[in-house]
C-alpha positions as CSV (number, residue, x, y, z in Angstrom):
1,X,149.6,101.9,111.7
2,X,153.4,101.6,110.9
3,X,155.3,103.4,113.6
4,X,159.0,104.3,112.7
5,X,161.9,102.0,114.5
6,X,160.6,99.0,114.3
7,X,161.2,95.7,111.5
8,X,159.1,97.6,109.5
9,X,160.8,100.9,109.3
10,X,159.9,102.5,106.2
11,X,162.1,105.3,104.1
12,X,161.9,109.1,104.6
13,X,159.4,109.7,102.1
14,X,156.8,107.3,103.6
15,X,156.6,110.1,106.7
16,X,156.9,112.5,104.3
17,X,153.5,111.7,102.5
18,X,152.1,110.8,105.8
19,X,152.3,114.1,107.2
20,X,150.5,115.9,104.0
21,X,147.9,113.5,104.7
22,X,147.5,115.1,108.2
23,X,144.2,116.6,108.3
24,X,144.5,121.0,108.0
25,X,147.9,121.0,107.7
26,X,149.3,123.5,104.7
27,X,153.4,124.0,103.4
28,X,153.7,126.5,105.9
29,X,153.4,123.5,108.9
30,X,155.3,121.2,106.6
31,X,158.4,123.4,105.8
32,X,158.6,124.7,109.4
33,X,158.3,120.6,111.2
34,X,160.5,119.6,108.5
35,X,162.9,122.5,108.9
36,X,165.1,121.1,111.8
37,X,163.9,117.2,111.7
38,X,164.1,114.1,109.5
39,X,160.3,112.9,107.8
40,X,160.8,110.2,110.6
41,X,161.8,112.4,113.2
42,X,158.8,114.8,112.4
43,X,156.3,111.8,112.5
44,X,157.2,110.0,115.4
45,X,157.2,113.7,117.5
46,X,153.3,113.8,115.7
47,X,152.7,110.6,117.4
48,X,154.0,111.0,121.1
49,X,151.9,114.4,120.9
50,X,155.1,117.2,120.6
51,X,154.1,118.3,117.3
52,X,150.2,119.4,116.9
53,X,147.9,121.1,114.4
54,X,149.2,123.8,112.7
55,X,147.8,126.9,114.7
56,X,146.1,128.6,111.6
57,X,144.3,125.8,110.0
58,X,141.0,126.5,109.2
59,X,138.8,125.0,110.7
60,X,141.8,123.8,112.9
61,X,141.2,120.0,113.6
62,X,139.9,119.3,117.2
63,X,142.5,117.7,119.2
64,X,140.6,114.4,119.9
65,X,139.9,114.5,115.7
66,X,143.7,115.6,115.3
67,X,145.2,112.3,117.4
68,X,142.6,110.1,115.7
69,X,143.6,110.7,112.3
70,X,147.0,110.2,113.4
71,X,146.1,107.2,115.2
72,X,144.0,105.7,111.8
73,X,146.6,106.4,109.3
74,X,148.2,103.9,107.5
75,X,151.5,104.8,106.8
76,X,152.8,101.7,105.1
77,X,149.8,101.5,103.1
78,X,149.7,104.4,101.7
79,X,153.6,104.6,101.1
80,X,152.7,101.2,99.2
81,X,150.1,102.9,97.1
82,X,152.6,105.4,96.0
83,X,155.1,103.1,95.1
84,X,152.4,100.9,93.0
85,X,151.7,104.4,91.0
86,X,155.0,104.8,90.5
87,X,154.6,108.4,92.6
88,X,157.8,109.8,94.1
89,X,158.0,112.0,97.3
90,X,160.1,115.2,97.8
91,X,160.6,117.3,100.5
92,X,162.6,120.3,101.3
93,X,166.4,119.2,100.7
94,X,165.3,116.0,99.5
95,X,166.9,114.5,96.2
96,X,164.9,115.7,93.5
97,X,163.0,118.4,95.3
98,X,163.0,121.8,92.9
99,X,165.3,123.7,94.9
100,X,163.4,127.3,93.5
101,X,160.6,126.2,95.1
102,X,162.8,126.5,98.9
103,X,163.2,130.5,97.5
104,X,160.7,133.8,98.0
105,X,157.3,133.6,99.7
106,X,155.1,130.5,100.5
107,X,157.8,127.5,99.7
108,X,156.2,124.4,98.7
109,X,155.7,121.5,101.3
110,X,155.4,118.2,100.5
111,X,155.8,117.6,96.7
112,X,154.3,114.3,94.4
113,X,155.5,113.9,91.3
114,X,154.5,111.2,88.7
115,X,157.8,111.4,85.8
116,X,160.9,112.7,86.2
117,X,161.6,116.3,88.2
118,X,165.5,115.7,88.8
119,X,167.0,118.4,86.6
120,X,164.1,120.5,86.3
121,X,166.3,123.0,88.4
122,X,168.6,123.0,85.8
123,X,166.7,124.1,82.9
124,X,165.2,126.8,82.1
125,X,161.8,127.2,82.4
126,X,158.4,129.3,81.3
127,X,154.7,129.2,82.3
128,X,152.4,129.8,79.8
129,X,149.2,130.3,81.3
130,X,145.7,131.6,80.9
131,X,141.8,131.0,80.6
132,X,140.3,127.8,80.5
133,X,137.4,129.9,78.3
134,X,139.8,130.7,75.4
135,X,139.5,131.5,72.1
136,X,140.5,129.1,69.1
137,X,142.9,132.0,67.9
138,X,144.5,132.2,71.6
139,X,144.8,128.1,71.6
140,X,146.8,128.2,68.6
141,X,149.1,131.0,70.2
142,X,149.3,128.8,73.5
143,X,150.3,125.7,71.0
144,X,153.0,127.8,69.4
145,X,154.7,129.4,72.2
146,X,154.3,125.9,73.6
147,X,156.4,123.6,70.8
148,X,159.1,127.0,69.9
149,X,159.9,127.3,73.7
150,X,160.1,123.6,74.2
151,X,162.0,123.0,70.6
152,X,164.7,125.8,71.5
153,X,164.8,124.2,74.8
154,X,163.2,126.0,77.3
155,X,160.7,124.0,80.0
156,X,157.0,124.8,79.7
157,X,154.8,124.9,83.0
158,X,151.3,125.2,83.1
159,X,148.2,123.9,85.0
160,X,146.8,120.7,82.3
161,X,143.8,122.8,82.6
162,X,141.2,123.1,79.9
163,X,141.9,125.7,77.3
164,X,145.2,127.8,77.3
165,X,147.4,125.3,79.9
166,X,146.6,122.2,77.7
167,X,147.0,124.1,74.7
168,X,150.4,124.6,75.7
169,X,151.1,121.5,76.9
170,X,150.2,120.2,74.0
171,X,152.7,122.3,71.7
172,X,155.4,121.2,74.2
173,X,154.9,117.9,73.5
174,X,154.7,118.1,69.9
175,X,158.1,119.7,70.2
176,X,159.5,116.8,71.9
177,X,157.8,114.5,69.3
178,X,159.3,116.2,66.5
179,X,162.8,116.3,68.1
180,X,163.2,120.1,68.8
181,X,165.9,122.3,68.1
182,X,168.0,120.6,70.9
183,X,167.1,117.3,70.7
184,X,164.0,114.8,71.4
185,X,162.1,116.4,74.3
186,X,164.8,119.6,74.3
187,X,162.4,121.4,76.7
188,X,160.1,119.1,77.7
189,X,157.0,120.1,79.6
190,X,155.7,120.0,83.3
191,X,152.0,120.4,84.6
192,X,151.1,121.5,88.3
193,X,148.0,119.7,89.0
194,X,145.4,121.1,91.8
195,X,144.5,117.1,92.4
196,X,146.9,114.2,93.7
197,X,148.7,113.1,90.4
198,X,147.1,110.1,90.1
199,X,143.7,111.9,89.9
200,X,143.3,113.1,86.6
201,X,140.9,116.8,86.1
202,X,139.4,117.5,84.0
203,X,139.1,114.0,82.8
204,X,139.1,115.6,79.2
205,X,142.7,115.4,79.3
206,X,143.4,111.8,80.7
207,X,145.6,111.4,77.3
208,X,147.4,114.8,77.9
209,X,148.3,113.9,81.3
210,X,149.3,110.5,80.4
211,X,151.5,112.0,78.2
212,X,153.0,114.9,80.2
213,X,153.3,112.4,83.1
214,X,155.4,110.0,81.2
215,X,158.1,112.7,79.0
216,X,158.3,115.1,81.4
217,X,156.3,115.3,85.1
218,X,153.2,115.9,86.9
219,X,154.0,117.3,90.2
220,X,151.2,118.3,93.1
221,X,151.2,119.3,96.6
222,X,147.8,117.1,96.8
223,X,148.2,113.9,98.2
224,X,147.4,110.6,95.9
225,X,143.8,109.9,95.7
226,X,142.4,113.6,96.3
227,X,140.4,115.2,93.7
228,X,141.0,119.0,92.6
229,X,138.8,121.3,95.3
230,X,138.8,125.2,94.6
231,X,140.9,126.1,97.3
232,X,143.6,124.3,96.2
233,X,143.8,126.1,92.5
234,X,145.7,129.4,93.9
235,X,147.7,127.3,95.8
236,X,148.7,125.2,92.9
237,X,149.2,128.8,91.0
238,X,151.7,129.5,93.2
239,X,153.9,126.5,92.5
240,X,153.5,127.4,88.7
241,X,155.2,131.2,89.1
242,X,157.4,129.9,91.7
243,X,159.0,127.1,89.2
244,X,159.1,129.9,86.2
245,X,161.4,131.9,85.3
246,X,159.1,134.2,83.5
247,X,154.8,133.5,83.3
248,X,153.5,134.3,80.2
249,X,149.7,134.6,80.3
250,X,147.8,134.2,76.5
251,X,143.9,135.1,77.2
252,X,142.8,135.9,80.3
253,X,139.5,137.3,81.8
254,X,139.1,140.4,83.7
255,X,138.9,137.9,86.7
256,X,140.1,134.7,87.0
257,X,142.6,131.7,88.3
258,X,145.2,133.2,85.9
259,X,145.7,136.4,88.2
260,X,146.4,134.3,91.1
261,X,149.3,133.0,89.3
262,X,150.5,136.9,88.2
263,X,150.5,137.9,91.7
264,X,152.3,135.1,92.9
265,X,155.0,135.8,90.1
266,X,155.0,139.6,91.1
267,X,155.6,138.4,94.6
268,X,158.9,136.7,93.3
269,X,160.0,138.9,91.5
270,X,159.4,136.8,88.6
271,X,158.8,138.6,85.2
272,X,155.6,138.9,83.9
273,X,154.4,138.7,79.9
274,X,151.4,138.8,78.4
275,X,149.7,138.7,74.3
276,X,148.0,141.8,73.0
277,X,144.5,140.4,72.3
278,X,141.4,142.4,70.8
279,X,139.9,145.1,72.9
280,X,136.5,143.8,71.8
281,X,137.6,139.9,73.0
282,X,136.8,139.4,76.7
283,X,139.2,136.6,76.8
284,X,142.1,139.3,76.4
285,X,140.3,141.8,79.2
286,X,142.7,140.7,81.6
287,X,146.2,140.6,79.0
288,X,145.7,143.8,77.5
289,X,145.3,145.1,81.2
290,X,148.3,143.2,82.3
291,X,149.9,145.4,79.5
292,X,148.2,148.3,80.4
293,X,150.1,147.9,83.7
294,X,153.6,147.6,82.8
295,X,153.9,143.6,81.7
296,X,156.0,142.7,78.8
297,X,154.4,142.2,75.7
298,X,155.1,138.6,74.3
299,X,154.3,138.8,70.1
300,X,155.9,135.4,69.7
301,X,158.5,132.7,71.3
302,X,161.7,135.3,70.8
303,X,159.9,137.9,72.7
304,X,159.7,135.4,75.7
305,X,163.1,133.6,74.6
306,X,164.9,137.6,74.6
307,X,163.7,138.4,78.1
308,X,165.6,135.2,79.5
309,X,168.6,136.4,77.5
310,X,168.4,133.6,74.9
311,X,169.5,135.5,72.1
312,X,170.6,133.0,69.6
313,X,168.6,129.8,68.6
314,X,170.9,126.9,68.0
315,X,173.1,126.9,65.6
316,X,173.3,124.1,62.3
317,X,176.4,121.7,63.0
318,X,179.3,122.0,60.4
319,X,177.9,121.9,56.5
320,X,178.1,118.5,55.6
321,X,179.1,117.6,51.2
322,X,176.4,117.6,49.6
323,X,174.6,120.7,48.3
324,X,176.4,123.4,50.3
325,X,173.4,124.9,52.6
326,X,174.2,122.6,55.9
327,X,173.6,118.7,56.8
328,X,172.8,116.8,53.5
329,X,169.3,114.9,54.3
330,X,166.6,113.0,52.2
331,X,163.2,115.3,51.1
332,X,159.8,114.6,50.6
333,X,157.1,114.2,53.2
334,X,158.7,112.5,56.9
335,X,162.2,113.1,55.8
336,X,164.6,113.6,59.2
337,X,165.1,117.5,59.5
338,X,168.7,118.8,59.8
339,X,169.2,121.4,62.3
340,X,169.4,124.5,60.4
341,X,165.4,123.0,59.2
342,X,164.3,122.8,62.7
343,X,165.7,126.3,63.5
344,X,163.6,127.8,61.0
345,X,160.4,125.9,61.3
346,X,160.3,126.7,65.2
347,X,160.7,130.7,64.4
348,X,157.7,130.0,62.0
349,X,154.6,130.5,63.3
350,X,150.8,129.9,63.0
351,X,150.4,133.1,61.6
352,X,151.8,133.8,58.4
353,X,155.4,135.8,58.6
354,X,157.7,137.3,55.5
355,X,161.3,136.3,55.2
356,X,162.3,138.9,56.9
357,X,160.6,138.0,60.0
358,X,162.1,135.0,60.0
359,X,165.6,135.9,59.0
360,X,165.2,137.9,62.4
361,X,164.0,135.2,64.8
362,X,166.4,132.6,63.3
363,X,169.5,135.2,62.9
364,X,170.6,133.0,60.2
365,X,171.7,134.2,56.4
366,X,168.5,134.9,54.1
367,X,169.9,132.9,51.6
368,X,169.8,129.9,54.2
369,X,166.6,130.7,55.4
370,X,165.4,130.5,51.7
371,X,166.6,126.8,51.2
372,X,165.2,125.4,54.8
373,X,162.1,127.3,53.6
374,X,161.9,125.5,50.4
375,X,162.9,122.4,52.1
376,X,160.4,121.8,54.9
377,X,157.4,123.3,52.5
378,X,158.5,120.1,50.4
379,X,158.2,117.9,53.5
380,X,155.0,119.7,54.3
381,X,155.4,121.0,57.3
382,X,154.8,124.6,56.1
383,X,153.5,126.4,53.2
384,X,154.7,129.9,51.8
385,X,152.4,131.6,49.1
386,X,153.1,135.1,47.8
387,X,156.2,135.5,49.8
388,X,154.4,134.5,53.4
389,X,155.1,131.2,55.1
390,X,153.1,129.6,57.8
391,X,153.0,126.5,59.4
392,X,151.1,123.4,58.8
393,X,149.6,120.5,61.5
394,X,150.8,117.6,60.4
């Protein structure tokens, strides 16, 4: 055991992950011994016996269990494991720690991250969320509110669960892959994961997690090296509406992990959205109830983009010579879009819309609209026919 002041002294975040390794302890404990002390200061007053189990842990550890587990863990080591993962530590007013998650009810603890959290504060930021027993139709909606939110640069959250969470995820990172209306990786994406972030679940989406992991973050309140148990789920809902500025749930069941997630939003304050499914689909149950009940409806990406007062997609740069209707670029399949083009393919959807649709999600001239139309269905990346255009997977 590495004890602090010694040759060996190791940095704050080494205590830091040694105390969420304490067995039974929860944020509450962590916020409230790390409310008034260092990470070193808090451990060492765990080791000469000042601090003890939290008083509500259930079971709450025995005290001869309690100072053994202090006793037996290996601080250094496990600090070293972290650092051979390339997992970072925050705490509350630590550099890097998401300062929302210090606001409201239930503040998180001890945070892991694998990727990069720094300015996640300073974007802005949606959950999309929902059942892991969706629908194909409601996947396709998660994957498009996914890549328009992340391509007019919002943050997606979600819970790199099966069905909706990865769904979204997915469209995220599409977005970022295909540069987004703000850039490469405008928005960007960020799962919450129920298990330390070097413990992939489900192992379905080891690629997915790789791949969130390394353009955006993975972040958990789960040590390294624990697995996903059910009690940690709600918890890990929490942390999803408390880093959202608004949760938007596609498909969810009349019962289900999703409604842990709404009443942790509702707790916040944060707003609440939800698709209009089929009545006779029991994977929209839950979203047509949320509706029922007063939640916003979300028809597409400017529904949810409208509610954060994002009221104007980005704008094309200055119209370059050349054929008059913005920045002169080559055609044909994987020709660079300009960014009038990527304006317009993020307000098209999966479904197929009419001009006038589009005109109003872009709020750019018809006549534009028309030639980035033209444009990206000669690229391929949608298709009109009969005056309806729709996207294409590429």
């Amino acid at each position: 055991m590495s004890r602090p002041g010694g040759a060996d002294a190791l940095p704050p975040a080494a205590y830091a992950a040694a105390l969420a390794r304490l067995p039974g302890v929860g944020p509450g404990w962590l916020v409230a011994v790390l409310a008034d002390r260092s990470p070193r200061q808090a451990w060492e007053a765990v080791l000469v016996g000042e601090i003890g189990p939290p008083v509500r842990a259930r079971p709450r550890p025995e005290p001869v269990g309690w100072s053994t587990a202090v006793a037996g863990l290996d601080v250094k080591g496990q600090w070293q494991r972290c650092q051979r993962s390339g997992i970072a530590v925050h705490w509350p007013g630590s550099p890097g720690y998401p300062t929302v998650l210090r606001e409201g009810p239930a503040p998180a603890g001890v945070l892991f991250s694998a990727g990069a959290i720094e300015d996640l504060g300073r974007r802005r930021r949606v959950a999309i969320v929902g059942t892991r027993r969706c629908t194909p139709e409601g996947a396709d909606v998660a994957y498009e509110l996914g890549y328009e939110l992340s391509a007019a640069g919002v943050c997606v959250v979600s819970g790199l669960a099966l069905g909706i969470d990865g769904a979204a995820h997915a469209g995220a990172l599409a977005a970022g892959r295909d540069g987004g209306a703000g850039g490469p990786g405008a928005g960007g994406t960020v799962g919450v994961a129920a298990s330390g972030v070097d413990v992939v679940y489900p192992r379905q989406h080891a690629g997915l997690w790789r791949e969130v992991a390394r353009t955006g973050a993975v972040l958990s309140e789960t040590p390294p090296g624990h697995p996903a148990q059910g009690w940690r789920f709600p918890s890990r809902n929490r942390l999803i509406a408390g880093l959202a500025e608004m949760v938007v749930v596609v498909e969810c069941h009349a019962r289900g992990g999703s409604w842990h997630t709404v009443e942790a939003a509702i707790k916040r304050g944060v707003e609440v959205g939800a698709v209009p499914g089929s009545v006779r689909s029991a994977a929209s149950k839950g979203t047509n109830r949320l509706l029922h009940e007063g939640a916003t409806p979300v028809r597409g990406a400017q529904d949810v983009l409208d509610g954060l007062g994002i009221f104007e997609l980005p704008q094309a740069p200055p119209r370059a010579s050349g054929d008059g209707h913005g920045p002169s670029s080559p055609t044909g399949p994987g020709a660079p879009l300009g960014t009038m083009d990527q304006v317009v393919l993020a307000a098209v959807g999966w479904r197929p819309l009419c001009l006038d649709e589009i005109v109003e999600r872009t709020r750019l001239p018809a006549t534009a609209v028309v030639v980035c139309l033209e444009r990206l269905e000669a690229q391929g990346a949608i298709g009109g026919e009969e005056g309806w255009w729709v996207r294409r997977r590429r």
